[in-house]
N, C-alpha and C positions, 0 to 999 in steps of 0.2 A: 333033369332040366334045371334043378336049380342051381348046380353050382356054375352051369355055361351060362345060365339067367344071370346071377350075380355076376358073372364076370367081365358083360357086361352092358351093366347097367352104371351110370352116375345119376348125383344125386348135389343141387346145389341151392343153398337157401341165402348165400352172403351175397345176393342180388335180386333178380326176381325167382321166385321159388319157381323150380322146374325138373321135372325127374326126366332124363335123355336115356335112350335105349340106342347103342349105335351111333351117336352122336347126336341122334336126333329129338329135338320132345315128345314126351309122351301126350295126348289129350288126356286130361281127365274128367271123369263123367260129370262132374259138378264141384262149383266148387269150395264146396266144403269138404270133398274129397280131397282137394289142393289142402286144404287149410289142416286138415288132419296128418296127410301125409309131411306137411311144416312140423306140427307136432311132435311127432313121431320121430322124424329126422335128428331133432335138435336134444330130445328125452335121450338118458343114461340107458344104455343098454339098448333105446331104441324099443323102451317101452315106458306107457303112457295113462295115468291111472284115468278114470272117468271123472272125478273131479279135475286135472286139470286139464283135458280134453274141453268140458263144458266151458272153462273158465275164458277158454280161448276162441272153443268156436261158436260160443252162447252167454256170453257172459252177462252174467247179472241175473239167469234162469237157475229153475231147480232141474236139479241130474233127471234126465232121462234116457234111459237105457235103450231104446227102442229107437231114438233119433240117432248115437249112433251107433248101435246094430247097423241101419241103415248105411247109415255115413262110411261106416267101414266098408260095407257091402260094395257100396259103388269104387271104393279106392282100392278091391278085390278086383272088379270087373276091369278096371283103369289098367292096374298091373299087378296080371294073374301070375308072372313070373317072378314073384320074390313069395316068401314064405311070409304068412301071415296069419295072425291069433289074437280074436276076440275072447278073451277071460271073463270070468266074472271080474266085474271092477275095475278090468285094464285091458288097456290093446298094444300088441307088439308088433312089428313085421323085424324081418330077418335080412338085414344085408351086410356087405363088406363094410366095414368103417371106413375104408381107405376111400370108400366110394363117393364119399360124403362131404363136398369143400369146410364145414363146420367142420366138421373132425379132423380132417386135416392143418386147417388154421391152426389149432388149437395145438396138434403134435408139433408144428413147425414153432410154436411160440413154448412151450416144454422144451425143446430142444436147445432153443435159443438161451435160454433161462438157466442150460446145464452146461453150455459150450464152455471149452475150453480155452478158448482165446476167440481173441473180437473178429477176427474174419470169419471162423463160425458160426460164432454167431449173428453175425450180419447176413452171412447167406442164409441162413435159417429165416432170418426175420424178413428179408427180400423174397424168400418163397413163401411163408407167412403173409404175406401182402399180396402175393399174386394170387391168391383165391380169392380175392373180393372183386367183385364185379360192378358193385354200387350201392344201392341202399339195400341193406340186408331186410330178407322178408317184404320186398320190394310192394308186391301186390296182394298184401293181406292187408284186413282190416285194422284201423288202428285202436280202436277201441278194445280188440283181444290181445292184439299183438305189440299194440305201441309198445308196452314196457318191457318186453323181449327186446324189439329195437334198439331201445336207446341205450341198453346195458352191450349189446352187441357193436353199436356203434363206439361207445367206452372204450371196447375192446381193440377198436381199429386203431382210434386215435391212438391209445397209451403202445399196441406196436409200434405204431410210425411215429413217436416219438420215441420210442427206442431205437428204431430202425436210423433215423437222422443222428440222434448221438452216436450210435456207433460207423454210422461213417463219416463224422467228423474224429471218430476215432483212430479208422482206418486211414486217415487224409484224405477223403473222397470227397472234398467241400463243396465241387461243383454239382457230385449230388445230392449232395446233402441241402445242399440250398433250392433245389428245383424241387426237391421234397417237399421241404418246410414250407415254402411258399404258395406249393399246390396244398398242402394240410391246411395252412391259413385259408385259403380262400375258400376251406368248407369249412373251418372252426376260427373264423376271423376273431373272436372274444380272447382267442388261448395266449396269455402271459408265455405260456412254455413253448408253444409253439415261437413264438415271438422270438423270446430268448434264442432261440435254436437259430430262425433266420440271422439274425444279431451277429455271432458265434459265425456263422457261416461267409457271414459277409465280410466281419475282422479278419476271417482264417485268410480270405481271396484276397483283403489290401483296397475291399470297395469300402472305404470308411466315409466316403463322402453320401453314402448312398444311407448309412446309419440313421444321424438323425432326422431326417428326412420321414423315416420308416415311420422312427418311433414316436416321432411328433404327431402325426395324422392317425396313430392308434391310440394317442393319449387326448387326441381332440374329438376322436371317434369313441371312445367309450371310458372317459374321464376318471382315466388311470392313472397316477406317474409310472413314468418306467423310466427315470434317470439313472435307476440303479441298474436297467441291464446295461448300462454304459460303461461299467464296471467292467474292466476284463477279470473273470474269476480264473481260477487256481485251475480248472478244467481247460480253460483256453490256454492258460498259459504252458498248459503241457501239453496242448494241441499243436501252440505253438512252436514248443522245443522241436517236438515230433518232425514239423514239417520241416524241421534246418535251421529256425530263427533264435536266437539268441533268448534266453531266458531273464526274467527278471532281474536275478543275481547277479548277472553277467551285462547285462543292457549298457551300451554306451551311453555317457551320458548325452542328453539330447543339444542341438545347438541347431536351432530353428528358424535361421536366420533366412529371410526371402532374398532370394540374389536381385543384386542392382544394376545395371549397366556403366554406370560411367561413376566417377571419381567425386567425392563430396567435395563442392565450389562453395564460398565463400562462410556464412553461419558458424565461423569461430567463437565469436562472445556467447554464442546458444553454445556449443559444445562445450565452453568451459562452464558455463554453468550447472550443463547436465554432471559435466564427471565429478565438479565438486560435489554437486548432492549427491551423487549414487554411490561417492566411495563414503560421505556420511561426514563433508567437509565444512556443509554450509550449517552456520549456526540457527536453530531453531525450526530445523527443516528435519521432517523424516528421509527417508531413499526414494522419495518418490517423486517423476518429473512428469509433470503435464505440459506437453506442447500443444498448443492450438492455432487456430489461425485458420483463413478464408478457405474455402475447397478449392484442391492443387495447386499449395502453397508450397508443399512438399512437405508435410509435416512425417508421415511413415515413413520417403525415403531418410528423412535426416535419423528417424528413431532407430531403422536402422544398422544407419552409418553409424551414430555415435553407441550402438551398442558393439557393433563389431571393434571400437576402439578400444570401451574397456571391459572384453571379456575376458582378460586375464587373472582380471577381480573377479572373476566370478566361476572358480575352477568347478563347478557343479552343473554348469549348465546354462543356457538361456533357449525359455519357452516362449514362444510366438502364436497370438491367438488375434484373428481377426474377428472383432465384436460384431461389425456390419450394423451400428448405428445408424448409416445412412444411406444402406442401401436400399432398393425398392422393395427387395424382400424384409420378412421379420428379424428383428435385430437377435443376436444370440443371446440364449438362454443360460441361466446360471449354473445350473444343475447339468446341463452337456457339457458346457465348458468346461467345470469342476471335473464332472466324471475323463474329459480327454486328459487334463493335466496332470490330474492321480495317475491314469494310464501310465501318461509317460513321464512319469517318477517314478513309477513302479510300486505305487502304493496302495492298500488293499485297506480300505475303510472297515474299522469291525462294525461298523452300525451303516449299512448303505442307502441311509436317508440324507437331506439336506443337511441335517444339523451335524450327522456324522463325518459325511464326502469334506464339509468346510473344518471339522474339528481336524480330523485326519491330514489336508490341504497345508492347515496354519500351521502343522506340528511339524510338517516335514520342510516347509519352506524354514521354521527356525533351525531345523538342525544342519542345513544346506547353504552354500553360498550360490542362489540362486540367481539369474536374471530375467524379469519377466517382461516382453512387452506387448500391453493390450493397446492393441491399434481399433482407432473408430468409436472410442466408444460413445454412447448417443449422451449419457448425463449422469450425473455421480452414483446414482443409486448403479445403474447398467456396471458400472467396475468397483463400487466399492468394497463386495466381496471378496474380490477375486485378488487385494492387495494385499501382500503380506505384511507381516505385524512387524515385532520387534526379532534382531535376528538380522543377520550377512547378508541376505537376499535384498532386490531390491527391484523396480519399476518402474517401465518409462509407460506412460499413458499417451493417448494421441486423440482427437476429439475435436472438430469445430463448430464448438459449443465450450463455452469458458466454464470450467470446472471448479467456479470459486468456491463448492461445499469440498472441495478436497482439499484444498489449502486452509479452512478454518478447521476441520474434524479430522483431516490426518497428515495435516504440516505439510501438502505435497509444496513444493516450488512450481510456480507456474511463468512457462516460458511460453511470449506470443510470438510467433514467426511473419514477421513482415514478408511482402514481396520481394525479389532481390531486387539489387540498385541494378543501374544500367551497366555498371563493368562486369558486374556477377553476370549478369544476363546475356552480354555477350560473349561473357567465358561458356558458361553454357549452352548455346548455339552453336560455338565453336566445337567444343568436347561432341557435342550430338552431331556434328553434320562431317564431322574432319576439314583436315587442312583443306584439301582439295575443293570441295563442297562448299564451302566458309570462305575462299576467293573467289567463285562463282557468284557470291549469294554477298559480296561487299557492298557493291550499290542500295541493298535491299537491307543492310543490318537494324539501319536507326528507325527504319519503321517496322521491320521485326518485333524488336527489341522494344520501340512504344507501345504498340497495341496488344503484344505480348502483356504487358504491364508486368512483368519482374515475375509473371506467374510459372513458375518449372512445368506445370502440364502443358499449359499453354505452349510453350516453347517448345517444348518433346513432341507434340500435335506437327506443330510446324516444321521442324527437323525432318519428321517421319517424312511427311507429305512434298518437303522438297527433294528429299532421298529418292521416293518414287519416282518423281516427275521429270523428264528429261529439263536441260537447262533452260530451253526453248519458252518453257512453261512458267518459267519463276514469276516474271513479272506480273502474268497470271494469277500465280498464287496469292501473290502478296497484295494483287490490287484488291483481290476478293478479303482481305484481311483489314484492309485502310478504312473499306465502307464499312459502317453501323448496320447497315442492313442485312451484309453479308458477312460480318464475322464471326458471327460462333457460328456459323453454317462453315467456315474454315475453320474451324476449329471443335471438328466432329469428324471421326472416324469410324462412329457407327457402334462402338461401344460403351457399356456405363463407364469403364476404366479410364477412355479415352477419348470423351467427352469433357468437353469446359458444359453445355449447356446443361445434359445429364448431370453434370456432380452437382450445378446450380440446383436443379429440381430436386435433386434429394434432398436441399437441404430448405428451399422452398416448401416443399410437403409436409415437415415437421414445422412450421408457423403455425401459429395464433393468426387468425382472422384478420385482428385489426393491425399485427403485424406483417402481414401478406399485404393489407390493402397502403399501409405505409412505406411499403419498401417501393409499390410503381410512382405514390405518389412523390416521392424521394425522387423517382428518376424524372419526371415531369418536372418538378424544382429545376431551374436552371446551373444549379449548382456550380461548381465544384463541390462546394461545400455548401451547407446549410445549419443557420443557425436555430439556436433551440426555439428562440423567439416565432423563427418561420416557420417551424414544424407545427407549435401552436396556436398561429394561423390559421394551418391547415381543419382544423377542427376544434374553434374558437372554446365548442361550449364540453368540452371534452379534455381537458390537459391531460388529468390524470391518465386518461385511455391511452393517450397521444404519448403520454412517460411510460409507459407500460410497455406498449409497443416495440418503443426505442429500446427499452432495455432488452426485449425479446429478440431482438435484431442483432444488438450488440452482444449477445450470448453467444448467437449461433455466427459469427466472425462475418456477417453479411454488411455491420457499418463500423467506422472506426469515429475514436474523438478522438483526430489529432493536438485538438489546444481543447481548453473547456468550452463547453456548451457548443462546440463544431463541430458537426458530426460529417463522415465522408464516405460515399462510394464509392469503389475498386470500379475503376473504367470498364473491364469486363462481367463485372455485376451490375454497371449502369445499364449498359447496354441489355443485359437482361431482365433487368428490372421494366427499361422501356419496351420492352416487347411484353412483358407484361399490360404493362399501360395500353398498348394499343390492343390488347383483349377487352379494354373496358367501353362502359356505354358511350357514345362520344360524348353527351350533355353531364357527364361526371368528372369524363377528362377536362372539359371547357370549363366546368367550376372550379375545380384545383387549379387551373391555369390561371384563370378569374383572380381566384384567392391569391395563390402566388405574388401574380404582377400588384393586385393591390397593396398588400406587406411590401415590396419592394418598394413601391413609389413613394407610400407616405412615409414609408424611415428615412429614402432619400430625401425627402423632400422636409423632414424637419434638420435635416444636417448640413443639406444646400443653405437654409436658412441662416443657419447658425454661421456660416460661411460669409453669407452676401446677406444681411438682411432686408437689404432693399428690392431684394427679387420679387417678383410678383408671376406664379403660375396659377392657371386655371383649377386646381387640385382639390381644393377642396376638402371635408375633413373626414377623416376613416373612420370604415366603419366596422366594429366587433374585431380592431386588428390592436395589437400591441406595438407604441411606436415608442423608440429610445428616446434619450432627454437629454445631451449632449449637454453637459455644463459648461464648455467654452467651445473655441475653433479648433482644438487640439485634439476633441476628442470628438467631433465632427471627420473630422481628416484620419483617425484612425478607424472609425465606422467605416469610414469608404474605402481604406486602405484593404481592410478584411472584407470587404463586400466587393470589392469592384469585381473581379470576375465573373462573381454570380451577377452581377449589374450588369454588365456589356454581356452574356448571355439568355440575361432575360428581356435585354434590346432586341437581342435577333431572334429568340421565341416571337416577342410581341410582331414582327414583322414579319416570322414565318407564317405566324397563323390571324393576319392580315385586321390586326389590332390596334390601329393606328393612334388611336390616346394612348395607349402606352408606350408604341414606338417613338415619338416624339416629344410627350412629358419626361419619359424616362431620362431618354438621350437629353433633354435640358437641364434635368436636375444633378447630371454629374459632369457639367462644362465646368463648373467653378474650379471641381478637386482636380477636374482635370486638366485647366492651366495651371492649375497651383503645384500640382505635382509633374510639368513638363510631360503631358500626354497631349499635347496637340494633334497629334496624326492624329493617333484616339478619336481624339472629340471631332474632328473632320470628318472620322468614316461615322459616327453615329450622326452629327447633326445636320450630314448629308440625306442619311436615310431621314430623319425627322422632319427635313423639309415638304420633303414630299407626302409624308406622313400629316401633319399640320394645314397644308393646302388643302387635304378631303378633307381632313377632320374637324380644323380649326377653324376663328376667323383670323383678320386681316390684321390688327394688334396681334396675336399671337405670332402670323407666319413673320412679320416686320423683327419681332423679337428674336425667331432662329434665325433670321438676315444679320442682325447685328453680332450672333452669338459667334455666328461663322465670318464674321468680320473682327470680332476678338482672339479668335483662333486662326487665321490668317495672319494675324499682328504676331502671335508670337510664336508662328513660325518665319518671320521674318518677310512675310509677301505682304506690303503697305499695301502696292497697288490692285491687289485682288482682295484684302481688307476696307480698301476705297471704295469699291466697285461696288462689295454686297450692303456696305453701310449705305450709300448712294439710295441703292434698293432697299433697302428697310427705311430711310425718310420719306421715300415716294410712296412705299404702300400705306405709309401710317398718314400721310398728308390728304391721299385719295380718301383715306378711309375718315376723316377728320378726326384720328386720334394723337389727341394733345400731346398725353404722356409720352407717348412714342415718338412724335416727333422732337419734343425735347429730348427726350433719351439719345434717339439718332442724331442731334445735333453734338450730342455731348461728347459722343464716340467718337464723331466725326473729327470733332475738334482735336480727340486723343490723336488721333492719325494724321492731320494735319502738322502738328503741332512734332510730332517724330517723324513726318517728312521732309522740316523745317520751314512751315511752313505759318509761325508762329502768328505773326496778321491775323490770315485767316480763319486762324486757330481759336484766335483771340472773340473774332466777331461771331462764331458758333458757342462759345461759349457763355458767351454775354447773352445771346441767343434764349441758349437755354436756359441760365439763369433766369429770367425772364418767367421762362413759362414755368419753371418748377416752384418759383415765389408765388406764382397767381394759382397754383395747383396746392398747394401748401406741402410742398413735399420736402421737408429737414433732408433726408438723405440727397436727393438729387440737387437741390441747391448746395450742398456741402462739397459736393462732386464738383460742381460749374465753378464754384468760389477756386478749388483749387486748381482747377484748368486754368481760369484765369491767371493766378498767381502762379503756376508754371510757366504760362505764356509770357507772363510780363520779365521773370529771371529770361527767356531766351530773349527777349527785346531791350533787355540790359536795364528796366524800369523795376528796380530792388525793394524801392516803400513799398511801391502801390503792389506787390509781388506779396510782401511781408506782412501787407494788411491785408487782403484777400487772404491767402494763407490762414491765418491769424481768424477773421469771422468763419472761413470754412471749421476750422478747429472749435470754435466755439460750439457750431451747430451740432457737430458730429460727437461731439462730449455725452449730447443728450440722447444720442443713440446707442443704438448695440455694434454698429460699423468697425470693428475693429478693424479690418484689412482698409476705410478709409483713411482712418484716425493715423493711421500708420503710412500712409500715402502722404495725405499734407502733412504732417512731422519730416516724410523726408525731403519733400516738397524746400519747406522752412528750411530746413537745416542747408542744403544746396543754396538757399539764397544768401541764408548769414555768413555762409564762407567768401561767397562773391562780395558781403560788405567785410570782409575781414573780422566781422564777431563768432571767429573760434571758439571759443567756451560756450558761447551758445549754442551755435549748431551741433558741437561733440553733445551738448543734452539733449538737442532732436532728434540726433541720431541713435543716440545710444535707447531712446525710450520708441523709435521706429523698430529699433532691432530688437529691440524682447519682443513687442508686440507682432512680428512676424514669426520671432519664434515661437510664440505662443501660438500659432498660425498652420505651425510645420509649411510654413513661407520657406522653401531654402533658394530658392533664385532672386527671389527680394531681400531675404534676409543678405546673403552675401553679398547683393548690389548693396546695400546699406552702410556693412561692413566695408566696401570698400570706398565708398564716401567718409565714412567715421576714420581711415586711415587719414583721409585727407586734411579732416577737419583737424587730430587730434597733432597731423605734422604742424598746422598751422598753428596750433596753443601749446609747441613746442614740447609734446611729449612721444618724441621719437620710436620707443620702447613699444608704446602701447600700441601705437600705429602697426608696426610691425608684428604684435601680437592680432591684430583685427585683422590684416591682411594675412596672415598664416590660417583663421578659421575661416577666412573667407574659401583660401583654397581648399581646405577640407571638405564644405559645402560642394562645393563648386566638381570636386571626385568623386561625392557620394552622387549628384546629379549625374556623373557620365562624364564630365568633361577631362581628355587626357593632357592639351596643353593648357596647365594651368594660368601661366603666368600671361598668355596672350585672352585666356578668358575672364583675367581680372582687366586686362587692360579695356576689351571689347565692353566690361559693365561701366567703367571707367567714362566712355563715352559715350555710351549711350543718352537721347535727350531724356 
């Protein structure tokens, strides 16, 4: 009975412990029966002394003999068909070894251990593995058995790490990895098993799937494992094995990312790259930093301009994207190091940081290398990663200015503007083809603007016209015109190709108070914005406010075209204001607040400085910084640099129903803006400010925009629509009984009579007003009336009484700041002393009119001047110089616009 008993019977403990008869379990009578026959099982020979019987199924008690006597007793009664013997001091039973999964593991891992080659032994170690069932000793207690366990578990593990190397031995990667992976997931702590996955996953070509792994098990149990990044000498024969090319033999690498189309315009950048990388530029290492706004094109240009000169660089060019700014974490130095060694082919003999970079620098000197780290987030992010001294050499790419690499490793740093408008529509051209590009002609110029010279941008729009039947273009592009809607056209749904995404990445890395200046930036009515306004913005703050800025201008999000003018990229404004309108509304209406006040009171000290007799309701600033203009010169270049943020923050104040600023505003730049021949101009503001001033103001003020737009009607040449509103601003100031006003309005009045030829009546408004500006005690306004009259009297042919009026007006105006007066009655004088034939004198009123307008940046007066002082200087017979005044009069006269010169000296010529 026993050898049919033995034959069959199994017996299996590398799971739950179970003895089957026929396939079937056996019950045993109790179980410590179970727990003995585990014993038994796993004991040499298959016998089992009474001490280590106790130790297991009693542990921590003194031997007794009779507990199991018992014990065995009942593992008799359980299975009477195996042989079995209670000894003094030991118990054995009798079965096949083969019967025994234990025993079997263990023959199949001897066998594996003698094989003769690796497919042997892989199948040995694959049948070796197929006797486990689960957790060995499954339902024994832990306290007898745990340390059997964990030693038996040992045993599984270090197979199936055998098991996995040798079928990466064998090339069996894919299951070598479904292995290693199922091993991880019950011994997730294991380095080796690690490595193995690693190994398995370089063998496949999943390399992207690498760091990923090894990042989340160094963040999981705060490890490095840069080093298995390493390909070792085991892979690298893994790799022979499977066909690929061996270290020795490895082409060298050239990792260039393909481009689509043709490098347009960025000459003066590409010559500067090739000088430094061949090692031409004096004081420069080989290393170029391009920067500049996100999809400006700084990677395609890097490269283009590597593929131009890799002939210098017969060793190779390595390509790593750092991912500075992307939404994920930026790359790591120790993966990067470890891919680059890869593919160099070099084998660090110390696989720590210190060694992967010693290793790195040695090989990069012994090679003529070309490396380009695109993205990277800021100089620490690539400073390792550039080689030293040595052939090799580095384009970097980063928008974020890398100025630590140009002071600590000589890089050259190149900024990449946006393209101009020919680049831009070369490039719509190239991306849409011929065909597509005469379709899309009507639509170029507003492309091509709201694009703002950005290559993503552009590519965005290319793609999305490409799709779209022709039907649709105009479609496209209106959703491109609107603010609201354009980088919603200029989204395709991914980080790549996204304008608003590339914005947010680089939004994300801000400083606080740098986030919160860039929407207040876009709220600025700008174009531009001065330093002064910025610190406006948050009076009791500069420092914070400099800070910012500079935080801004790091990451290519502001530029300073001139000093202290800082600018946003239209496609950054735009983002920027969508920022803004995420904010509280009573924050946005403070900055807007702040804003408009800095604007008003700088204009409003340089209107001053202009017309000092102006008088606005304005009032004095507060907590703002206001310029200090030392003459009219430098009033008129404050406005020259401001006016577009000026007429910008006219049409804020009136979008967002602001009316003291829509019409102080629009008043305080009427002057520059006769002065500078912007009449339209001041027409469409001091249109809006009328209306603006009727709710806001009173009735001296609204009489005041009546007259302003009766000055500005004058020289656009409409008297009688100049008549009309002057009329209107005497009647309101008359209803209103305001004096000053109605003198002013008579005064004006008189201007336009008096150039309608209407010189009488001209005459008796200005005597008028004289009048009331002597009993108001007003030096400027009498200064004014004196010369009206003495203008009026040259047209009435009455040259004293011309010369004397004249003459007091000049006396009064001496004592003022008037210059644009003083420069009036001089030229006033001077027209009369020609009419008396005293030449030499009027050549000295004129000549001391004409600086003083120049000093003015007066150039329609200046030149009218000049072309009197022709007149005067023919009269005192000096012909030469006449024709010298009338040559700069034309010069004037072209830089103002005008093309027929010689009829627009004639038209100044007669003018009254």
């Amino acid at each position: 009975m026993g050898k049919q008993g033995l034959a069959i019977m199994e017996f299996r403990v590398l799971g739950p412990v179970v003895a089957l008869r026929a396939g079937l379990p056996v019950r045993m009578k109790s179980a410590k029966a179970l727990e003995l026959l585990a014993v038994l099982l796993m004991a040499p020979g298959h016998r089992a002394s009474h001490v280590s019987v106790m130790r297991h199924l009693w542990p921590g008690e003194e031997a007794n003999a009779n507990r199991i006597r018992q014990c065995f007793h009942q593992l008799r009664q359980s299975l009477p068909d195996i042989t079995q013997q209670n000894e003094r001091g030991s118990c054995q039973i009798q079965a096949d070894p083969l019967s025994v999964d234990y025993v079997r593991f263990h023959e199949f891992c001897r066998a594996a251990d003698t094989a003769g080659s690796t497919s042997v032994r892989l199948k040995a170690l694959r049948s070796a593995l197929g006797e486990w069932r689960g957790t060995p000793l499954e339902d024994m207690p832990e306290e007898g058995f745990g340390r059997k366990r964990g030693e038996l578990i040992t045993e599984l593990k270090e197979a199936m790490v055998a098991c996995v190397i040798a079928e990466l031995e064998c090339g069996q990667a894919p299951a070598a990895l479904d292995r290693a992976s199922s091993a991880l997931t019950r011994w997730p702590e294991s380095e080796t098993l690690l490595e193995l996955k690693v190994r398995a996953l370089r063998t496949l070509g999943r390399h992207d799937q690498i760091e990923p792994l090894l990042a989340r098990w160094e963040r999981q149990f705060g490890r490095p494992t840069v080093h298995l990044l390493l390909a070792g000498e085991a892979e690298e024969a893994g790799s022979a094995a499977a066909g690929n090319p061996s270290a020795s033999t490895r082409a060298k690498p050239r990792q260039l990312p393909s481009q689509p189309v043709e490098l347009i315009g960025r000459q003066p950048q590409i010559g500067r790259l090739t000088e430094t990388l061949l090692g031409h530029t004096a004081g420069r290492s080989k290393v170029v930093v391009f920067t500049g706004m996100p999809g400006v094109g700084k990677t395609f240009l890097a490269v283009r301009a590597a593929a131009r000169v890799e002939q210098s660089f017969p060793d190779g060019i390595l390509y790593v994207d750092l991912g500075g700014f992307s939404p994920r974490e930026p790359e790591r130095h120790g993966p990067v190091l470890a891919r680059l060694l890869n593919d160099l082919g070099v084998r660090p003999s110390t696989p720590t940081m210190d060694g992967m970079v010693s290793a790195y620098r040695t090989a990069l000197a012994d090679r003529a290398v070309l490396l380009i780290l695109d993205n990277a987030r800021d100089e620490e992010h690539v400073r390792l990663l550039l080689p030293g001294l040595g052939a090799s050499a580095a384009i970097v790419t980063s928008r974020r200015h890398l100025h630590g690499l140009a002071i600590r490793e000589g890089a050259e740093l190149v900024d990449l503007p946006p393209l101009d408008r020919q680049e831009a529509t070369e490039l719509l051209r190239t991306r849409l083809g011929e065909d597509r590009m005469r379709m899309a002609i009507p639509f170029v110029d507003d492309l091509v603007e709201h694009c703002g010279g950005v290559p993503l941008a552009l590519g965005i729009m290319a793609a999305r016209i490409a799709q779209r039947p022709p039907a649709a273009l105009a479609g496209v592009v209106r959703e491109l015109r609107q603010e609201s809607t354009r980088l919603r056209s200029l989204d395709m749904g991914s980080e790549n190709l996204s304008v608003r995404l590339s914005l947010e990445a680089s939004h994300r890395l801000l400083s606080a108070p740098a986030a919160r200046l860039l929407w207040q930036m876009a709220v600025h009515p700008g174009p531009t914005v001065s330093w002064a306004a910025l610190r406006a913005l948050e009076s009791d703050d500069a420092v914070g406010v400099s800070n910012a800025m500079d935080d801004l201008m790091r990451m290519s999000l502001v530029t300073e075209p001139t000093f202290e003018r800082y600018f946003l990229h239209d496609l950054i404004r735009v983002y920027a204001g969508e920022l803004a309108d995420r904010q509280d509304e009573a924050e946005r209406a403070r900055v807007v607040e702040r804003v408009l006040h800095f604007l008003l009171h700088n204009a409003w000290v340089c209107d001053r400085k202009l017309d000092p007799g102006r008088r606005l309701p304005i009032g004095e600033p507060r907590d703002v910084e206001v310029v200090a203009p030392t003459c009219a010169a430098d009033a008129m270049s404050w406005f020259e640099n401001e006016y577009s943020t000026l007429t910008a923050a006219v049409r804020l104040a009136e979008n967002r129903g602001l009316d003291r600023y829509t019409w102080l505003l629009s008043m305080a730049l009427v002057t520059f803006q006769w002065r500078s021949g912007r009449n339209l101009d001041a027409l469409k503001y001091l249109t809006s400010a009328l209306e603006a001033a009727r709710r806001e103001a009173g009735p001296a003020d609204v009489a005041m925009v009546h007259r302003m737009l009766a000055g500005t009607y004058r020289g656009l040449g409409n008297l009688a629509q100049a008549t009309q509103e002057l009329r209107r601003a005497v009647r309101v100031s008359e209803d209103d009984g305001d004096v000053p006003g109605v003198a002013m309005g008579r005064y004006v009045l008189g201007v336009l009579l008096r150039e309608n030829g209407a010189p009488s009546e001209a005459l008796e408004h200005f005597t008028a007003a004289l009048s009331a500006f002597e009993r108001l005690g007003d030096p400027l306004g009498s200064g004014a009336a004196l010369n009206g009259i003495g203008s009026a009297c040259y047209d009435l042919g009455q040259y004293d009484e011309g010369v004397e009026h004249c003459l007091r007006s000049l006396t009064l105006l001496d004592t003022t700041d008037d210059v644009n007066g003083r420069a009036h009655v001089l030229f006033s004088l001077g027209r009369i002393r020609v009419a008396l034939a005293a030449c030499e004198a009027a050549v000295m009123d004129f000549e001391r009119a004409r600086d003083l307008y120049q000093s003015l940046n007066y150039g329609s007066r200046e030149a009218r001047t000049l072309v009197w002082l022709a007149e005067a200087l023919c009269g005192a017979g000096r012909p030469r110089e006449a024709e010298e005044a009338i040559e700069r009069a034309q010069v004037l006269l072209g830089e103002l616009g005008e093309s027929d010169l010689d009829t627009a000296v004639e038209q100044l010529r007669c003018l009254p």
